[in-house]
C-alpha positions in Angstrom: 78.4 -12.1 -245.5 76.2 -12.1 -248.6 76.4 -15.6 -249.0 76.4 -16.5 -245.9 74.0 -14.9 -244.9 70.8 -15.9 -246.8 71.8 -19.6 -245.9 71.9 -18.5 -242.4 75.3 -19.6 -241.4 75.3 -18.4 -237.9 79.3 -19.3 -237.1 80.7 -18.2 -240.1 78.9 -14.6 -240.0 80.2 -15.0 -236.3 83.3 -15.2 -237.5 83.1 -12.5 -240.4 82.4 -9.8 -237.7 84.6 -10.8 -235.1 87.2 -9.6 -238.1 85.1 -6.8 -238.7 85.4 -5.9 -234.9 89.5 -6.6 -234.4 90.2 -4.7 -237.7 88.5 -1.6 -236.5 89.8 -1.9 -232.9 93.7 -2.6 -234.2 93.3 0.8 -236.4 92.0 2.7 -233.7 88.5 2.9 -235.0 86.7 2.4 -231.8 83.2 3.8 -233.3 83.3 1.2 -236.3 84.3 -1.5 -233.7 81.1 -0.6 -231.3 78.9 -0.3 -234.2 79.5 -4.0 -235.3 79.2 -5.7 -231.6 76.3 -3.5 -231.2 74.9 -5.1 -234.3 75.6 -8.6 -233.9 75.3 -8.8 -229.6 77.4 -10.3 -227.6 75.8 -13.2 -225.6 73.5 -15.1 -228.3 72.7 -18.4 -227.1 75.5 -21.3 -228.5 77.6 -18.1 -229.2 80.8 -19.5 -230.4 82.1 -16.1 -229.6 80.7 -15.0 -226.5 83.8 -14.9 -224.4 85.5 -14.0 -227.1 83.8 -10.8 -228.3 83.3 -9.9 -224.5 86.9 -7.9 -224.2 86.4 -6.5 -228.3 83.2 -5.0 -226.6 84.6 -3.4 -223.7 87.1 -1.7 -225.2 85.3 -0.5 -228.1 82.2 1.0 -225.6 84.7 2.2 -223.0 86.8 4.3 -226.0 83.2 5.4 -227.2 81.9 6.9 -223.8 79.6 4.1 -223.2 81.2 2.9 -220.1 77.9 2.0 -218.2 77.4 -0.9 -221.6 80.5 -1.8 -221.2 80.1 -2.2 -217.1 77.0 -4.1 -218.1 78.8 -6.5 -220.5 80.9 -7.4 -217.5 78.0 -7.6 -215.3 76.2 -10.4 -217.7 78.9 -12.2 -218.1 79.4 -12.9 -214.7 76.0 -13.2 -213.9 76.2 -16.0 -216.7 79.2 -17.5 -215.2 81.7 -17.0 -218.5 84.6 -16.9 -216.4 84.1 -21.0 -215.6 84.4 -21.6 -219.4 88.1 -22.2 -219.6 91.4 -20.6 -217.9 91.2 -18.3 -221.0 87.8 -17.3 -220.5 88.6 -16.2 -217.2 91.3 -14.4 -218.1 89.3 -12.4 -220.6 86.6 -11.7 -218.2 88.9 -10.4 -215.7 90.4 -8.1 -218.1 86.7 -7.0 -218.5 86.3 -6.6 -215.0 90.0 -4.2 -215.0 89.0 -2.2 -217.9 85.5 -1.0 -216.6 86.3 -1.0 -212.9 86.9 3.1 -211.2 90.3 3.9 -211.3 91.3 3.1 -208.0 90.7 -0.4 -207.8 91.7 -1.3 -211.8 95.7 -1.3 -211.5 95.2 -4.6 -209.2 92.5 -6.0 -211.0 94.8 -5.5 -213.9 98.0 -7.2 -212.4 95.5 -9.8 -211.4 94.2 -10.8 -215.0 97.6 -11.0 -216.1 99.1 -13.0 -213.9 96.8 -16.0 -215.1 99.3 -18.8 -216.0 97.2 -19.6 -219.2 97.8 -16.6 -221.0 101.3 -18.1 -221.4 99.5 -19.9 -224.1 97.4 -17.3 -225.8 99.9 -14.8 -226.8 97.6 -12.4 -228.7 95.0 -12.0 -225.9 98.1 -11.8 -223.0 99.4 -8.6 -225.5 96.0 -7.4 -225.6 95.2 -6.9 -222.0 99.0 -5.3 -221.6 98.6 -2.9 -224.5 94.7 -2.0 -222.4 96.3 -2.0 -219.3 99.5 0.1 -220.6 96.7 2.4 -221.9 95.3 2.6 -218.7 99.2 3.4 -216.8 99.3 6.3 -219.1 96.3 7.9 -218.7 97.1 7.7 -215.1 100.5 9.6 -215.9 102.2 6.5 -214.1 104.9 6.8 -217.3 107.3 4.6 -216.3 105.3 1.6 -215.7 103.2 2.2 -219.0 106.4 2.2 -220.8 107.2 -1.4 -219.7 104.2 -2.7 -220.5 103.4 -1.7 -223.5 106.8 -2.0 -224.5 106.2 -5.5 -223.5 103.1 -5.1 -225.9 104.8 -4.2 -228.7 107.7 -6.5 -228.9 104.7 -9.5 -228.5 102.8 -8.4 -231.2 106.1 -8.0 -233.1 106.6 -11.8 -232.2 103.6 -12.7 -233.3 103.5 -10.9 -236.7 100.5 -8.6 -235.6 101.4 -5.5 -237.8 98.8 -3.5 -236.6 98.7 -4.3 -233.4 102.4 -3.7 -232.9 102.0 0.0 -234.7 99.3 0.7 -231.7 101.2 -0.4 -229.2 104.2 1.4 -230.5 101.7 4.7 -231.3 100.4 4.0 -228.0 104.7 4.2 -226.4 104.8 7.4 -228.4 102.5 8.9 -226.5 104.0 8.0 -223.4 106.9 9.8 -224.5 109.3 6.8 -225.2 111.2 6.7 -228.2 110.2 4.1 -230.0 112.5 1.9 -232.2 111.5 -0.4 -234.3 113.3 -3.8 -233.7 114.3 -5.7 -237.1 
């Protein structure tokens, strides 16, 4: 950041808090997280991370009791049509869309951004929007059904070598009341 940032290398301080932002949300620290997207914005014109940040966003205002940003976030992106990016961009905004939508219509929307066929090829973002929407099962006391998705969480994060994000997913199963074993 201090180097880049006096040469004004837009992409490359782009991608120095986009870590910033998935380091604070993998240990939980949703107020660190917020703070950085809150810094850098989330729709800059030729954004390289627009879509991208979108979901680290939403889940770091909806843990922080800014819902009505996060709904906004959601709102924009439509409005500017993110969603007809890529498969993977849609995917994103639909998990978005599940995370700041009232309770009674989010299980669907849910089920409906992870049954996108592309997600198949982005592991980390499918485990993502499970561990959100196993979140979601449990604070709806559906227990059962947050077990097997976060579960599912877990063991892809443990696939793809995501220490941290494994330990919240498996933190995350705790709470449910599972007991959680680690595989080897």
């Amino acid at each position: 950041t201090a180097w880049a940032g006096p040469r004004r290398l837009g992409l490359l301080l782009e991608f120095v808090d986009r870590i910033a932002v998935l380091a604070a949300l993998c240990d939980g620290d949703y107020e660190g997280a917020y703070a950085t997207v809150q810094r850098t914005g989330t729709f800059a014109p030729y954004s390289h991370h627009a879509a991208d940040g979108l979901l680290d966003l939403v889940e770091a205002a909806i843990h922080t009791g800014h819902h009505d940003a996060a709904a906004a976030q959601v709102t924009e992106a439509k409005r500017l049509r993110l969603a007809d990016i890529s498969p993977r961009a849609d995917a994103l905004v639909a998990a978005s869309e599940a995370m700041t939508a009232p309770d009674a219509d989010a299980g669907p929307l849910f089920e409906s951004a992870l049954s996108r066929e592309c997600l198949r090829d982005f592991p980390f973002e499918h485990n993502r929007i499970r561990l959100t929407y196993g979140m979601w099962l449990r604070r709806q006391r559906h227990t059962t059904q947050a077990r097997t998705v976060l579960t599912s969480a877990a063991d892809g994060f443990a696939a793809l070598g995501a220490q941290p994000w494994e330990a919240r997913a498996r933190g995350e199963l705790r709470a449910s009341g599972a007991a959680v074993v680690r595989a080897a």
